[in-house]
C-alpha positions, 0 to 999 in steps of 0.5 A: 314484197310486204305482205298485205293485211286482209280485212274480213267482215262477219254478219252474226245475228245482224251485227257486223264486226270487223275482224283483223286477221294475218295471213289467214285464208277465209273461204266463206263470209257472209259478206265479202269485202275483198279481193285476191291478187294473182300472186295470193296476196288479197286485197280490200274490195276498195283497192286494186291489184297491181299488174304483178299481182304483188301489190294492193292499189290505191290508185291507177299507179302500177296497174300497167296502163299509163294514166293521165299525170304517169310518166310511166308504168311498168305494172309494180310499185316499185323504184329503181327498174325504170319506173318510180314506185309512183309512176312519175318518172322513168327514172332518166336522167333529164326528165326533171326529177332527181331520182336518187335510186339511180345515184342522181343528185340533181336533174334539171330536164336535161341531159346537157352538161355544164349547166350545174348538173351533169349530162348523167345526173350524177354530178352537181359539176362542183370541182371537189365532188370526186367526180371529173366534170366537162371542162375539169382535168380533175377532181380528188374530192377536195379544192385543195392545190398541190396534191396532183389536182388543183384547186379549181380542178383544171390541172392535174399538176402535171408539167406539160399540160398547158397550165403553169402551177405556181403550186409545183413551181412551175414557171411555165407551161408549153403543153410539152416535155421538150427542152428548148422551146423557152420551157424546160422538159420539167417546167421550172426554168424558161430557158433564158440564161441568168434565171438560176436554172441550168438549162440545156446548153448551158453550163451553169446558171446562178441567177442574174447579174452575178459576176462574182463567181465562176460562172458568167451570167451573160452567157452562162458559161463556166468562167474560164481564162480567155473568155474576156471577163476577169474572175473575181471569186476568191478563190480564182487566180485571174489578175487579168483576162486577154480577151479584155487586154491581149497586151498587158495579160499573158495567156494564164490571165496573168499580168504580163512583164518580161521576165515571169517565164510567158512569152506575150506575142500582143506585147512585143515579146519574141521570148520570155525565158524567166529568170532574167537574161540567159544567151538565148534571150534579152533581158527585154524579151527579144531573141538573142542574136550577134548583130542586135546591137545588144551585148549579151553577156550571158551569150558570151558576147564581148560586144554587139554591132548594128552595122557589119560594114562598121563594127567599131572593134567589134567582130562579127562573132560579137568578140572584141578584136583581140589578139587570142580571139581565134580571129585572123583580125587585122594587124595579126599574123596568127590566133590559135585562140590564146594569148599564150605561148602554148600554141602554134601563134606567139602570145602576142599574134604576132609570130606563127610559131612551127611545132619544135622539138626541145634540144639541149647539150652538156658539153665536157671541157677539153683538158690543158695539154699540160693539165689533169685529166677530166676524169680526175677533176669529176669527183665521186657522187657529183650529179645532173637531172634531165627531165622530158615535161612528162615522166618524173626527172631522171638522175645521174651520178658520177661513179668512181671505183671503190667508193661508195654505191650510186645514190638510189633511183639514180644511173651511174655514169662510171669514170675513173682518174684517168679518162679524157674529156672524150671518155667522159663525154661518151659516158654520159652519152651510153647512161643517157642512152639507156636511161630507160623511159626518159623521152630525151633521146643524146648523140655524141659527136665523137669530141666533148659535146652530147646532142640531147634532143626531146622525142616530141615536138612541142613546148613541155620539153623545155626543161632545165638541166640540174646539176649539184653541186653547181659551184663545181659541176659547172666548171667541168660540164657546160649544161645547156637545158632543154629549150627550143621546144614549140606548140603542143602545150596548150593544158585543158580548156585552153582556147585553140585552133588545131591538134597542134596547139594542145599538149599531148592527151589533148584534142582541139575540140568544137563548142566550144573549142578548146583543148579538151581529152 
């Protein structure tokens, strides 16, 4: 509180002079000219003491009665306590004056807002001012947008709040973050497909009218093989699309043609190996049969028919109607499945041929009743060879006494000068006998003639008989090689029918069948 400056007059021989003191206390005059206030402080007589004994009044402001033109008065000359130092406001909001110690910077007698002055005095409800107004969603003391409070102070950018800010980039603003309501959770897309946002359900989205890429702007959707749009970015593998043409494009959306290895049901195909025909399928895609009246030759047909009851030479396994085809056809008698010999059918079906065993005979000459003996017309070292179609030959040599010894690997057949024809033959008969492995088994018939017969049925035994030297042997030995033998002699991947047919090692097998080990 200011101190007041009391003033004293003093009466000296008459004359009175004014005396200005501080803070000094007088306790006599001879003429008084002031008051004291409660509080010590003194007064001119001219004015009054406050209420609070603090202050020197002028006038009727701060005496604590409430005089005409006061809106109050609390007893001081002070502001800020609920009553201006001059007594004219109560310092209110809305009493009409801006009381400034209480942080009012306008008040328009009223405590209603939105009149340009707050309902508390404090704002001048201009957006800017820092102050968050009636009808502002903000106010970050500037007017500018893009800083989480817009120009205008009505949004604080934020999505979800109903106001779309361009600023931020929003296209929308329901006043909610939920997808799928034609506003996206983030306020930058509404959800249509083609405006460049990828929203919920949707798997991409590059904008409108954009076919040129790997995503379909009318739907939306990742291109993909089937979905009825031909891909035509550069680096897509799409000729074609079957959700557009079924018929001319395979399920890879390749174009469709027999033989590139898809099977295109829409395009009348039933199969599609690739690679051109193969025994399963044609060469226009269709299954391969006996009776398609197609001759398939990768199939192993020899021809194809249309009608059983008219087949035109034609067999219902599709092989021509030949002799050797395993097929009792007309005219045949037999078919082991070859035109050779080998089986148990004639290489011209005509004759079923009974497995035989080879035979043949050496049949000694019977001496003139006046000749020489045989064993004297033999020479030394004269020789023959037998076979059996399976091991290596077996030779033979006449062997006389006190010659020279049996060439090697061959059996010596001993004679001398005197035997009759009947000891010559019953000694081939004991070499051959026991000639060892040779599969050729002889019997004598007590006379001139040996009985050579092969141990197996089948056409390997029919092997000649060789003697050297022929222009002399042959005039003493009638040889007969080895013949008769039949069947059983088909070799290795020779068509057949049984056992019978194949040489021995072999076994008629199936799928094909042939001689086989």
């Amino acid at each position: 509180m200011k101190r007041m400056t009391p003033s004293w007059t003093l009466c000296v021989h008459g004359v009175r002079f004014m005396l200005a003191l501080t803070a000094l206390t007088l306790s006599a005059c001879y003429e008084s000219g002031t008051i004291t206030c409660s509080s010590g402080l003194v007064c001119p007589s001219r004015m009054t003491c406050s209420a609070d004994g603090r202050s020197c009044l002028s006038d009727s402001c701060g005496d604590s009665v409430r005089q005409a033109g006061e809106a109050c008065d609390d007893g001081n000359k002070i502001n800020g306590d609920g009553c201006s130092s001059d007594c004219r406001s109560d310092e209110t909001c809305g009493n009409g004056i801006v009381d400034e110690i209480k942080d009012e910077v306008c008040d328009f007698g009223d405590a209603e807002p939105g009149d340009g002055c707050s309902a508390d005095c404090k704002s001048d409800e201009e957006c800017g001012n820092g102050i968050i107004d009636q009808d502002e969603a903000c106010d970050d003391r500037n007017t500018l947008s893009g800083d989480g409070c817009s120009a205008d102070c009505k949004s604080d950018e934020s999505c979800g709040n109903r106001i779309k800010d361009l600023v931020k980039g929003e296209v929308c603003d329901d006043g909610n973050n939920l997808n799928g309501d034609q506003c996206s959770a983030d306020c930058l897309s509404v959800e249509t497909c083609g405006n460049g946002v990828r929203d919920e359900g949707e798997e991409c989205d590059d904008g409108p009218s954009n076919n040129e890429d790997h995503c379909l702007s009318s739907s939306c959707k990742l291109a993909r093989c089937g979905d009825g749009v031909v891909n035509r970015a550069p680096d897509s593998t799409e000729q074609c699309d079957p959700g557009v043409d079924p018929v001319g494009c395979n399920y890879n959306c390749t174009l469709s043609q027999c033989g590139d290895g898809i099977v295109n049901a829409a395009a009348g195909e039933q199969c599609d190996l690739g690679g051109g025909e193969n025994s399963f399928c044609t060469r226009e895609c269709k299954v391969s049969y006996c009776g398609d009246r197609y001759t398939n030759a990768a199939a192993h047909e020899e021809c194809d028919y249309n009608n059983p009851q008219d087949r035109d030479g034609c067999l219902p396994n599709c092989k021509r109607d030949l002799c050797g085809d395993g097929e009792l056809n007309p005219g045949e008698v037999c078919d082991d499945g070859n035109r050779d010999a080998c089986g148990t059918c004639n290489a011209t079906c005509t004759k079923v041929q009974p497995i035989q065993k080879a035979r043949g005979s050496i049949e000694v000459m019977a001496e003139e009743p006046d000749g020489e003996k045989v064993g004297k017309l033999i020479k030394d070292e004269w020789k023959f060879t037998i076979s059996d179609g399976k091991n290596l030959p077996r030779g033979f040599e006449f062997d006389k006494p006190n010659t020279d010894d049996v060439t090697e690997g061959f059996k010596a057949i001993p004679i001398n000068n005197g035997m009759t024809s009947f000891d010559v033959a019953n000694a081939i008969y004991t070499a051959i006998q026991w000639a060892g492995s040779l599969q050729v088994e002889a019997s004598y018939d007590g006379a001139h003639t040996i009985s050579l017969v092969h141990v197996a049925e089948g056409m390997r035994g029919n092997q000649i008989i060789v003697g050297t030297p022929q222009n002399q042997i042959y005039d003493i030995l009638k040889i007969s090689g080895m013949s008769g033998g039949v069947a059983r002699d088909c070799s290795e991947g020779i068509s057949c029918k049984s056992n019978d047919d194949c040489a021995p090692g072999l076994t008629c097998r199936e799928s094909p069948r042939t001689c086989r080990p």
